[in-house]
C-alpha positions, 0 to 999 in steps of 0.5 A: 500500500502506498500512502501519498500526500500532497506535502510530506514533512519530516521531523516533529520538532519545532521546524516540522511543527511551524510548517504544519500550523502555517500549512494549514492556515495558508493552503488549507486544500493541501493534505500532509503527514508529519513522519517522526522517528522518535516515539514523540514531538519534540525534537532536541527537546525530547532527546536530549536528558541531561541535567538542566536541560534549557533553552539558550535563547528566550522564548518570545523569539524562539517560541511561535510567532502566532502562540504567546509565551508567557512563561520565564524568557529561559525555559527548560525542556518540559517547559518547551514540550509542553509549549509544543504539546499545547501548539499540537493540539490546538491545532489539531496537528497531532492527527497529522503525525506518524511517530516511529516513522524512520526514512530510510530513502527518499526517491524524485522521478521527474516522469511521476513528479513524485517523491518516493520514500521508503519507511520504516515503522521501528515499533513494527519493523513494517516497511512502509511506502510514502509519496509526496509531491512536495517535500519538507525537511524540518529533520533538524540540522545534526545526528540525534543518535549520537554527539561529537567526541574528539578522539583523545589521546589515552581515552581507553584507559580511563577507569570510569565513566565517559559520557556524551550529554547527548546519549544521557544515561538515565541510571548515572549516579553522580552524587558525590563524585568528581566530574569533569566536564570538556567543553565550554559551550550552551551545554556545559554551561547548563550541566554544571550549575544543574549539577553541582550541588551533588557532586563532590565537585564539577570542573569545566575544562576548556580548550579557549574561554567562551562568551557568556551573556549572565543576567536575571531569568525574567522580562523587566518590560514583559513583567510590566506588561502582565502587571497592566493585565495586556492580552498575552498575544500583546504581551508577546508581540511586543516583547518579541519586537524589543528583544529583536530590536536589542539582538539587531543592535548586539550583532551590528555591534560585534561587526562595528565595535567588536572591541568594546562589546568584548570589554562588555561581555567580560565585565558582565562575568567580572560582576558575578565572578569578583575582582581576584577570579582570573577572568583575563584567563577563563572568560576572556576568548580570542576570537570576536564575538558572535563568531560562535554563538552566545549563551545566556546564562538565568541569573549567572548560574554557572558563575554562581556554581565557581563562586560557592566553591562547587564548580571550578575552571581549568583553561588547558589542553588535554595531553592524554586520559589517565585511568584516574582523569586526564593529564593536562599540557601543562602538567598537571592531572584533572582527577575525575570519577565520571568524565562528561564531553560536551564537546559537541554534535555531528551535523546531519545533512538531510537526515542521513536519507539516501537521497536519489533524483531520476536514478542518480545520487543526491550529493549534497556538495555539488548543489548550490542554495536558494536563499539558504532552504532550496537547491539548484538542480532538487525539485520540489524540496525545501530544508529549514535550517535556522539561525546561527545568531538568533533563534531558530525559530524565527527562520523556521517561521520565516521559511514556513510562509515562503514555502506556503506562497510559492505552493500557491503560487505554483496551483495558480500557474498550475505548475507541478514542479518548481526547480531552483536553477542557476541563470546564465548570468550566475554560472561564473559566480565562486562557489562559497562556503555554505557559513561564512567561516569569516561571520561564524565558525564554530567547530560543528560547522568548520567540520562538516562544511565540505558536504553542505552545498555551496552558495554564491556571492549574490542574490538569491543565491546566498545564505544571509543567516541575518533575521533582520533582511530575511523578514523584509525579503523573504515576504517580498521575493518574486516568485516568477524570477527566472531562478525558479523554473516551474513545469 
């Protein structure tokens, strides 16, 4: 039995979300599915288990633009997948939804103009077949099934535990032992303060310093808002603009000043970590900021966690694991009962889906982006890939409503096929890097840049990562203009 639908969405997370509700609101005549490969919604926010587990940025922006948030701007994961069970079923999308739904190979033939998918049902084993005249990928942009650990010298004669926070073991008992945490990013900075009142003591070792954003766990301007009894949707809307607006003024800054924003950022991990911390050492990195994201860190926990004396820093390289910890460059041993990598993810280009068009492979690499979510030379297919400095949500909106007027507009040219296409006058254009390593570098990237496809020097062909042009032209971009070849 073959199961078709007009759109076929993959992934249930916050992108595969988005694009259902506005789907619905904007081609309600469209039928859809949502296939999910986990045993529920919610993506990242499902997987991932680790102490602590939040949010790195508010929840006025990386929450739906059409549901209020009215929780803290910093939510945890059950705050989130509760903000998403609830955006389900008030929209009745839960019905759309097929869980335990793993692709295995994605099929286009230009003679059916179909998509083809091969599925498999995990709970069943059940082998099941999809099609689909237009495709979704909102998988999400790296491997659930495993994170990133660099293969360190010695790691096999450790005696105790090593563990990725992303494969969370549910039976880790930490309490009161000594844990040492490689890593220095979003997840570091939230497994330590969560954690630290258990352990005997938690370290941070970090190759380089990295920026942090401290300060109170609330809106100032939200919390007024309520206290003037707003509707939440006005609520929301407003302070979804002023965070925007202040965000636009942050990365303009890191670009014009980056000197003095620097300073600023330090001084602020100055403020909550006293005069005689090292911070010139620990807090202090080399490279400009918003070249690699910025977490904020709710009422400077991981700041407090150093202050009580339950968490410490070690800026250092790792020489070799040790059966009791690692020994570091500079000579000293970092002793350690269970040892955490928070070294990061893998990317996963396209959900690791065999993809095949008209009997020849899909390699990514040797294709050039639409505006950052189509593909020259792939029919019928968007992918959502957010923002690097703002929240992924905003794109995921932003893509959702692209993808909702170019199906009406092809109904109404009564295309079948639309196929992002080089002009002629866009052949002699380099071929650049999908992430500018000169705008934003970090290592999950710089290490998978060589299977992401290429974009070009100008319009449309480029990948802004930049919310504040995309909203104005993603809303206003000619459907007809050449580079879209509709059949």
């Amino acid at each position: 039995m073959v199961h078709h639908v007009d759109v076929l969405i993959v992934g249930a997370g916050i992108s595969g979300v988005s694009a259902a509700y506005y789907l619905q609101q904007d081609c309600p005549d469209k039928s859809y599915t949502i296939l999910e490969s986990q045993e529920s919604f919610g993506g990242t926010w499902l997987t991932h288990k680790y102490p602590g587990i939040r949010s790195d940025s508010d929840l006025f922006t990386f929450g739906y633009k059409f549901k209020p948030w009215s929780g803290a701007p910093i939510a945890t994961a059950d705050e989130i997948l509760k903000y998403m069970n609830e955006t389900i079923e008030e929209n009745g999308i839960d019905k759309h939804i097929r869980y335990k739904h793993l692709i295995k190979s994605a099929t286009w033939s230009s003679k059916d103009k179909l998509w083809t998918l091969e599925v498999e049902h995990t709970g069943t084993g059940e082998t099941l077949t999809f099609t689909c005249n237009f495709l979704w990928m909102c998988q999400g942009y790296y491997r659930h099934s495993e994170g990133y650990t660099p293969d360190f010298k010695g790691m096999d004669r450790f005696k105790g535990q090593i563990v990725h926070p992303q494969t969370w073991p549910e039976d880790l008992n930490y309490k009161d032992k000594n844990v040492l945490v490689i890593g220095s990013g979003a997840t570091a900075a939230t497994v330590i303060p969560a954690m630290a009142a258990d352990c005997k003591h938690i370290t941070m070792l970090q190759r380089s310093p990295t920026y942090f954003i401290p300060g109170e766990n609330r809106n100032e301007m939200a919390d007024t808002l309520r206290e003037l009894d707003l509707p939440d949707e006005w609520i929301h809307e407003i302070v979804r603009k002023k965070i925007l607006h202040d965000s636009k003024i942050i990365t303009e800054r890191s670009f014009s000043e980056p000197e003095l924003l620097k300073e600023e950022l330090i001084e602020a991990a100055r403020m909550y970590l006293g005069s005689d911390f090292d911070v010139e050492k620990h807090f202090t990195p080399k490279y400009r900021p918003w070249r690699q994201r910025i977490a904020f860190v709710p009422d400077g926990d991981l700041f407090e966690g150093i202050n009580s004396g339950k968490a410490s820093v070690v800026t250092d390289q790792i020489e070799t694991f040790t059966e009791k910890g690692v020994l570091l460059e500079s000579g000293d041993e970092l002793k350690a009962d269970i040892i955490l990598t928070a070294t990061g993810f893998d990317l996963c280009v396209l959900g690791d889906i065999n993809f095949t068009i008209d009997n020849t492979p899909l390699t990514f690499a040797d294709h050039t982006t639409y505006r950052g979510f189509m593909f020259t030379g792939v029919p019928n297919m968007a992918w959502v890939f957010g923002y690097l400095r703002a929240s992924w949500t905003l794109r995921s909106d932003l893509i959702s409503t692209f993808v909702c007027r170019l199906l009406n507009h092809m109904d109404k040219k009564k295309a079948e096929v639309v196929t992002p296409e080089l002009r002629d006058e866009d052949k002699g254009m380099p071929a650049l890097p999908f992430i500018d390593p000169e705008n934003f570098n970090p290592g999950y990237l710089m290490r998978s840049m060589h299977m992401m496809p290429k974009q070009g020097d100008h319009a449309p062909w480029v990948f802004a990562q930049d919310y504040y042009t995309e909203k104005d032209e993603l809303p206003a971009a000619d459907l007809d203009d050449s580079a879209l070849v509709y059949k």
